[in-house]
C-alpha positions as CSV (number, residue, x, y, z in Angstrom):
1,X,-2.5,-6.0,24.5
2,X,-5.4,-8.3,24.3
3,X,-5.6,-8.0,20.8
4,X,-2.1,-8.7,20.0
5,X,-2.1,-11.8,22.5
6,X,-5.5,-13.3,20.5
7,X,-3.8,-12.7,17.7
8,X,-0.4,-14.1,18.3
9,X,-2.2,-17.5,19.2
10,X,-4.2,-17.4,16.0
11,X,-0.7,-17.2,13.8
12,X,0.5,-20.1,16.0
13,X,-2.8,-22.4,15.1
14,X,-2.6,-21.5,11.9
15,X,1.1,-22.2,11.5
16,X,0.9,-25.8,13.3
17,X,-2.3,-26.6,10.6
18,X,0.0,-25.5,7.8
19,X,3.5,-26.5,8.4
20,X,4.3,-25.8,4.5
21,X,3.3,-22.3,4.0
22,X,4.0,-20.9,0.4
23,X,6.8,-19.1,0.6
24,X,7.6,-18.8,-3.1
25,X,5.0,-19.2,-6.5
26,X,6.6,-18.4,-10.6
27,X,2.9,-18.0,-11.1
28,X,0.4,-16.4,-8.8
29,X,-2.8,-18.9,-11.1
30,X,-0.7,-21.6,-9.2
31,X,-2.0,-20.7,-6.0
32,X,-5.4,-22.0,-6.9
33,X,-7.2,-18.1,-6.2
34,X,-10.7,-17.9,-5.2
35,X,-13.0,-15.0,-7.7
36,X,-14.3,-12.3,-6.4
37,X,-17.1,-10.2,-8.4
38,X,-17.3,-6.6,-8.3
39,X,-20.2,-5.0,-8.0
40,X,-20.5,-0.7,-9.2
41,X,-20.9,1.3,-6.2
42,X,-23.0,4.7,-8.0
43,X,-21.9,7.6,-6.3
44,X,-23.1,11.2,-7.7
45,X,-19.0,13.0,-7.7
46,X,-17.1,12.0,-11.1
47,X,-13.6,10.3,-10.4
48,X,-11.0,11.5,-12.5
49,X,-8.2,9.2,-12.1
50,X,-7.9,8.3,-8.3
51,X,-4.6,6.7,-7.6
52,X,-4.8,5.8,-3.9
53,X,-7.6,4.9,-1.5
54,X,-8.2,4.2,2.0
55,X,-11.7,3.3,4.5
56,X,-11.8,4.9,8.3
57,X,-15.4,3.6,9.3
58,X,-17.8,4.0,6.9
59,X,-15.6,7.1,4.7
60,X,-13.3,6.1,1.7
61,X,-10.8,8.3,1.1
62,X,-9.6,8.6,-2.3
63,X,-6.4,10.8,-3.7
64,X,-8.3,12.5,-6.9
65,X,-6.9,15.6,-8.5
66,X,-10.0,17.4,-9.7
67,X,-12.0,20.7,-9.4
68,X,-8.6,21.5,-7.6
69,X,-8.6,19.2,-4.7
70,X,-6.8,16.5,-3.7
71,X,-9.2,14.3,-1.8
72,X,-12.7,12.8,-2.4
73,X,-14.4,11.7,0.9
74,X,-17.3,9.7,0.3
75,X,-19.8,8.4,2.8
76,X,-20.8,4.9,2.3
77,X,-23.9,4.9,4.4
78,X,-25.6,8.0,3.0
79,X,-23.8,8.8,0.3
80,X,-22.6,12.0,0.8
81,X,-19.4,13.6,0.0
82,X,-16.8,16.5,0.0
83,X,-13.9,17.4,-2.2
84,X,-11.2,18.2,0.1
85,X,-7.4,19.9,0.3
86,X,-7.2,22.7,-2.3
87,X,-3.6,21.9,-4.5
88,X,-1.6,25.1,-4.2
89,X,0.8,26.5,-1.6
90,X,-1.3,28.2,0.8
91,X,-1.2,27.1,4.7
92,X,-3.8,24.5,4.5
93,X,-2.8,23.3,0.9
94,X,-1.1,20.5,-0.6
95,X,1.0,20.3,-3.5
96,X,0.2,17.0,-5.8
97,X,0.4,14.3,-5.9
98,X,0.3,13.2,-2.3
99,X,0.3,9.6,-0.5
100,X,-2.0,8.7,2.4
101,X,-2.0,6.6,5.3
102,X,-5.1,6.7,8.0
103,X,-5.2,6.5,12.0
104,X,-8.8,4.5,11.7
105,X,-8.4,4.8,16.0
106,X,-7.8,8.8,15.7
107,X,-9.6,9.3,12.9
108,X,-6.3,11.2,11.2
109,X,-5.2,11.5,7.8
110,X,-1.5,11.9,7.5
111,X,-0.7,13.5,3.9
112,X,2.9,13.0,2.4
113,X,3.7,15.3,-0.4
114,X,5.7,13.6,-2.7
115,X,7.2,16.5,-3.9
116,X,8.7,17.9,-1.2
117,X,8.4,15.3,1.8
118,X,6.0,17.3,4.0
119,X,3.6,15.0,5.7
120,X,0.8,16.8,7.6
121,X,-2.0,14.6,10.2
122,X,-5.6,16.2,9.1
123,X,-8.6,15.2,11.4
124,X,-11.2,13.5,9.3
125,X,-14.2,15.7,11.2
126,X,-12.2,18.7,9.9
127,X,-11.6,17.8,6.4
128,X,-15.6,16.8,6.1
129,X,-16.9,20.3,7.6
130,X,-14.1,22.3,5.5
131,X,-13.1,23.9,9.3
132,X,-9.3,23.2,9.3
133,X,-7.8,24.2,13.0
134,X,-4.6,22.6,13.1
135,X,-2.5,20.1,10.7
136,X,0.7,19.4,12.2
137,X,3.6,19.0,9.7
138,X,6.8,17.1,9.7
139,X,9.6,16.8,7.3
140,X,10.3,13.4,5.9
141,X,12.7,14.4,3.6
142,X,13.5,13.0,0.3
143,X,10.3,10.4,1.3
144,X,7.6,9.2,-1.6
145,X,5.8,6.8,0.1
146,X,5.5,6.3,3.7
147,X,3.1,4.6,7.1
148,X,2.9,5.6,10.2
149,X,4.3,3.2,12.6
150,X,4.3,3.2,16.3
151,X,6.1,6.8,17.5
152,X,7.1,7.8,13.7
153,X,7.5,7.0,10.2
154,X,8.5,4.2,8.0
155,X,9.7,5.8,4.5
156,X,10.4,4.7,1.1
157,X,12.3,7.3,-0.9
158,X,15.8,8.6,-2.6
159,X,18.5,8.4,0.2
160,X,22.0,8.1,-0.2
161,X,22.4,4.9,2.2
162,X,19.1,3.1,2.6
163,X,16.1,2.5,0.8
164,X,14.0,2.4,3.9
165,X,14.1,5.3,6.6
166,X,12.6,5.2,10.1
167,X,11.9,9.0,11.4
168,X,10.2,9.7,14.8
169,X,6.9,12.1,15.3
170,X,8.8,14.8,15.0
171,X,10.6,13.9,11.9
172,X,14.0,13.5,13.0
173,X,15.8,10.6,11.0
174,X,15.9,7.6,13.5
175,X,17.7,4.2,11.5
176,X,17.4,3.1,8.3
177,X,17.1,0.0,6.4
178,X,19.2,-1.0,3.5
179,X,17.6,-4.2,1.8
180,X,20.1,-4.4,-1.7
181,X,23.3,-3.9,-0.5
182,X,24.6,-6.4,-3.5
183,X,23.6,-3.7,-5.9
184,X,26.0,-0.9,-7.1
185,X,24.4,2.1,-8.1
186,X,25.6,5.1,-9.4
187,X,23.0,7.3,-8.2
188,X,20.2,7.4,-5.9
189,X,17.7,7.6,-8.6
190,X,18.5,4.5,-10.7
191,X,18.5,2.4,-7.0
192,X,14.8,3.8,-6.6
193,X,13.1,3.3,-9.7
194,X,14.4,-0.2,-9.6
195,X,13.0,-1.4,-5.9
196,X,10.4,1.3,-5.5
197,X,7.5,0.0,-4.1
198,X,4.8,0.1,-1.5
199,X,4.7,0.2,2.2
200,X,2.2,-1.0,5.5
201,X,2.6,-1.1,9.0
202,X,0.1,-3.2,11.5
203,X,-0.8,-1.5,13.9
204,X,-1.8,-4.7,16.3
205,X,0.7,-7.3,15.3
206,X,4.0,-3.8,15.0
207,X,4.4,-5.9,11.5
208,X,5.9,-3.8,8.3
209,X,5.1,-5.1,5.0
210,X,7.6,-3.9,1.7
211,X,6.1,-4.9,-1.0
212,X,8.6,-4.1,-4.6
213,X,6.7,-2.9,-7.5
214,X,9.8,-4.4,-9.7
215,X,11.3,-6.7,-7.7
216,X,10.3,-10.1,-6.9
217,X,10.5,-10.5,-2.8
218,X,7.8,-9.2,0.0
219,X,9.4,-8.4,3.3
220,X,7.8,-8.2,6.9
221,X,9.8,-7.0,9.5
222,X,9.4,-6.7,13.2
223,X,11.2,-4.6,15.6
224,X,14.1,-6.3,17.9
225,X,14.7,-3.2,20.2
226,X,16.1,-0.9,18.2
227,X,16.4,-2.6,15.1
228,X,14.0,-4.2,12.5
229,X,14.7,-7.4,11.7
230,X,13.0,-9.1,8.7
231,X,10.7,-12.1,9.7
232,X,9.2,-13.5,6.7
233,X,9.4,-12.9,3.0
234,X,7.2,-13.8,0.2
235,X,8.6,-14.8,-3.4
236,X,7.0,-14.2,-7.2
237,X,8.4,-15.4,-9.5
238,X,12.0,-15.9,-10.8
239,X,14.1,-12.7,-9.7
240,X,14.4,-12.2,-13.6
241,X,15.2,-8.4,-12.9
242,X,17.3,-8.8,-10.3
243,X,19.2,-11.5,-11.0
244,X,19.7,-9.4,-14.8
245,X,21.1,-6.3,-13.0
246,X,23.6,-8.5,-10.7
247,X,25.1,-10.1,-13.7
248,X,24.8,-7.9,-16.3
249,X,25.5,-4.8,-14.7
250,X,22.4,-3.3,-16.5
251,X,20.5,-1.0,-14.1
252,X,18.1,-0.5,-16.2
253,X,13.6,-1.9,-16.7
254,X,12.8,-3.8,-19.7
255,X,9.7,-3.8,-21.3
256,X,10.0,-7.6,-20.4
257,X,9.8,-6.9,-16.3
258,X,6.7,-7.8,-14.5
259,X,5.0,-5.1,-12.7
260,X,3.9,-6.8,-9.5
261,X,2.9,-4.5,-6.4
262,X,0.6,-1.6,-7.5
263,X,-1.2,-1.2,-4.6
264,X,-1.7,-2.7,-0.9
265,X,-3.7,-2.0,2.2
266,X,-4.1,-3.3,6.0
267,X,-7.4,-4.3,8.0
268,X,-7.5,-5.2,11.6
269,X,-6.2,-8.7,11.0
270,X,-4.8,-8.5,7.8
271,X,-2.0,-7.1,5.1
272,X,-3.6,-7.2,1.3
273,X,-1.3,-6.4,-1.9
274,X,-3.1,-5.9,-5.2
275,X,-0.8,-7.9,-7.9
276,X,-0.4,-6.9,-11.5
277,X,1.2,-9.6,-13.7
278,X,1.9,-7.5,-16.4
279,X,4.7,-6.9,-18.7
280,X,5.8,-3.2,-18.6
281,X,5.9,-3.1,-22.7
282,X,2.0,-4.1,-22.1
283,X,2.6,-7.4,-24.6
284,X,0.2,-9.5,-22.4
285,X,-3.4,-9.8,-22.8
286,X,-4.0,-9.4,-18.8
287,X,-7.3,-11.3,-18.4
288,X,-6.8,-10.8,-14.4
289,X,-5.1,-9.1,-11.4
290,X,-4.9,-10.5,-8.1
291,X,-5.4,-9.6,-4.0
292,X,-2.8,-11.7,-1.9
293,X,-4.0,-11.8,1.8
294,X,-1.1,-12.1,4.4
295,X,-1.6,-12.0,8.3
296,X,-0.6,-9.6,10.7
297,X,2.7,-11.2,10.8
298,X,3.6,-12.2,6.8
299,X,2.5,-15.9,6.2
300,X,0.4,-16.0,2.8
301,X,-3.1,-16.2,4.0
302,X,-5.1,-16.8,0.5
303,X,-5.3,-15.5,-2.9
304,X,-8.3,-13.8,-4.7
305,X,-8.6,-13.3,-8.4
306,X,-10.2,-10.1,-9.6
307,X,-10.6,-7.8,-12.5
308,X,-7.9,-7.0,-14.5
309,X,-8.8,-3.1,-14.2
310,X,-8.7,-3.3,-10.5
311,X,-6.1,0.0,-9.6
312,X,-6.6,0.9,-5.7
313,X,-7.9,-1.1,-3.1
314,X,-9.0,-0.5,0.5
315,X,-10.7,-3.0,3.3
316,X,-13.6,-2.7,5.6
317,X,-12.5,-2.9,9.4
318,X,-14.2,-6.5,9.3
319,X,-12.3,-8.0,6.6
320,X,-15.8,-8.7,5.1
321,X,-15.7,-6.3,1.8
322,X,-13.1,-5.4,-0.4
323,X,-13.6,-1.6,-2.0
324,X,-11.6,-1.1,-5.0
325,X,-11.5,2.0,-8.1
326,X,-11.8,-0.1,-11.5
327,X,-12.7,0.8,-15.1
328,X,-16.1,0.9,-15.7
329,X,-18.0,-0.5,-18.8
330,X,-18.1,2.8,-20.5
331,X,-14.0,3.2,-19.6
332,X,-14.4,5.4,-16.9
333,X,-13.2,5.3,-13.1
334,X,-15.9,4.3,-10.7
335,X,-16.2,2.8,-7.3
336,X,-16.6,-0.8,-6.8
337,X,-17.0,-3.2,-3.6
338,X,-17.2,-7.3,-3.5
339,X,-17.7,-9.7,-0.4
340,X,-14.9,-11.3,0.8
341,X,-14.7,-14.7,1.4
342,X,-11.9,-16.8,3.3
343,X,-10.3,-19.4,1.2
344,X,-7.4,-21.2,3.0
345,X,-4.5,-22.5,1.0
C-alpha cells in the first residue's frame, strides 16, 4: 500500500509539471528520443531465435526453441545457465511456442501454450536445479498471449465476443473486454490478426497496458469494481488501417501497414513497448526501432531510440538497464544490455 500511495503522488507531480502530455505523435522521431547504445553481453549457450524474454533478479528468461527446450535461463552475475522445459507432451512438458509472464515477488514462471491455452506457474528454483515438484495448470482457452493480474488472467486470443478475456486462478472465464465493436467480422480469425497485439499488467499501480501490433492506439485500463474501464490511451500515427477497414470493408493487412508493437515489458515503476516503424512489405530502409516508456498508470514518460535489430526486451527491477536479444555483427542472435537514462519530454 505504501508503494502504490508513493506512487500515486508521483503521477500527480508529474501530471501538474506537464499539463500537455503527448497523447498522440504520426511520427515516433517527433518525440525528440534520447539513444541508447547496446553493448554484447558474451554468454557461452548459442541463441537460436529467442522470441520473448523476461528478468526475475539477476536471471533472464528467454523463450528459445533449441536442443529441445523451451527456455534458456541465464545468470547475469556468474554466468551460468540451464536449458529448461523439454517440448513434447509429457507431464512436465510444453508444447511450442509458449508466452511468458514472471511473478519477480514469487519467483514463478507462468507458461501459456499458445497452442492449446494451458498455462502452468513453474518455480524459478525448480526450473534451475531440473527438480520439477509441482506446476499447476489452468485452462485459458482459445488464449495466445496473456499476464497475470491480481487473482487471474488478462488474455488476448480468438473469442467469439471479446478480444480481451479476464479469467480467475482457477481459469474460469470472469468478464471480457470488447475494444472494436465498430468492426464487423466474419470470423474470429480475421478480428485477431487484425488487432492482435501484446499485453502487461502492473502489479503496484493494478494498470493493464494493450498495446496493438497493427493498430494504431495503446490502452491502459484500471479496474472500477468489477469492470475495467480504460484510463488513458496513447496514439501513433494516422489509424491508416483502421480507418481503411471501416470504410472500405477490407479486413484484410497491406504490405503498406506499419507494424508497431512487437514487444513490451513492465519494471517496478514502469510500462516499456519496443516500436517497430516498419512497413509489412519491408519497403523501408529501418535505420531504427524505438522503447516508449509509460508510467504505472499510462502517460508517455520518454522515448529511447535504439537499434533497428532490437526484437525482445526486458528491464532490470531498478529501471537502470535495458536487456534486449539483437542481431549481432556476424547476423546472429546475441544478448545485449544498455544504461538507461531518464529523458523527460
Amino acid at each position: 500500500m505504501y508503494k502504490y500511495i508513493l506512487l500515486v503522488l508521483f503521477v500527480v507531480l508529474t501530471s501538474c509539471a506537464n499539463n500537455s502530455q503527448t497523447k498522440k505523435v504520426e511520427n515516433i522521431s517527433e518525440l525528440s528520443p534520447f539513444e541508447l547504445f547496446f553493448q554484447e553481453i558474451p554468454i557461452e549457450p548459442l541463441l537460436h531465435k529467442p522470441y520473448q524474454m523476461e528478468i526475475i533478479d539477476s536471471i533472464l528468461i528467454l523463450a528459445d526453441n533449441i536442443e529441445n527446450r523451451a527456455l534458456l535461463l541465464y545468470n547475469l552475475e556468474d554466468a551460468s545457465f540451464v536449458r529448461a522445459l523439454s517440448i513434447g507432451q509429457g507431464p512436465n512438458d510444453v508444447l511450442s511456442p509458449i508466452a511468458i509472464d514472471v511473478d519477480e515477488n514469487e519467483q514463478v514462471i507462468n507458461i501459456l501454450q499458445r497452442q492449446n491455452g494451458k498455462c502452468r506457474k513453474y518455480k524459478l528454483k525448480e526450473l534451475i536445479s531440473g527438480c520439477i515438484q509441482d506446476c499447476n495448470s489452468v485452462d485459458l482457452g482459445n488464449s495466445d498471449r496473456f499476464t497475470q493480474i491480481k487473482n487471474g488472467y488478462a488474455c488476448i486470443g480468438f473469442y467469439e465476443d471479446a478480444l480481451v478475456t479476464f479469467f480467475d486462478e482457477s481459469g474460469k472465464l470472469e468478464s471480457s473486454l470488447d475494444l472494436y465493436t465498430e468492426y464487423k467480422f466474419s470470423d474470429i480469425a480475421t478480428k485477431y490478426k487484425l488487432f492482435q497485439g501484446r499485453i502487461a499488467f502492473h502489479n503496484v499501480s493494478g494498470c493493464l497496458m494493450l498495446a496493438p501490433s497493427y493498430a494504431s492506439v495503446v490502452r491502459f485500463f484500471l479496474k472500477d469494481n468489477e469492470a475495467w474501464v480504460q484510463t488513458d490511451s496513447f496514439c501513433i500515427g494516422n489509424k491508416k488501417m483502421e480507418n481503411r477497414i471501416l470504410n472500405e470493408k477490407t479486413p484484410i493487412l497491406h504490405k503498406s501497414d506499419i507494424r508497431y508493437c512487437i514487444d513490451i515489458c513492465k519494471s517496478n515503476n514502469y510500462f516499456y513497448m519496443l516500436y517497430d516503424g516498419d512497413d509489412l512489405g519491408h519497403n523501408q530502409n529501418l535505420e531504427a526501432r524505438y522503447v516508449l516508456r509509460f508510467d504505472a498508470f499510462g502517460s508517455l514518460d520518454c522515448v529511447y531510440k535504439v537499434n533497428p535489430t532490437i526484437c525482445d526486451i526486458c528491464v532490470s527491477e531498478g529501471d537502470n538497464i535495458i536487456y534486449a536479444v539483437m542481431i549481432g555483427k556476424d547476423g546472429e542472435y546475441v544478448l545485449a544490455k544498455s544504461q538507461l537514462k531518464t529523458i523527460l519530454l
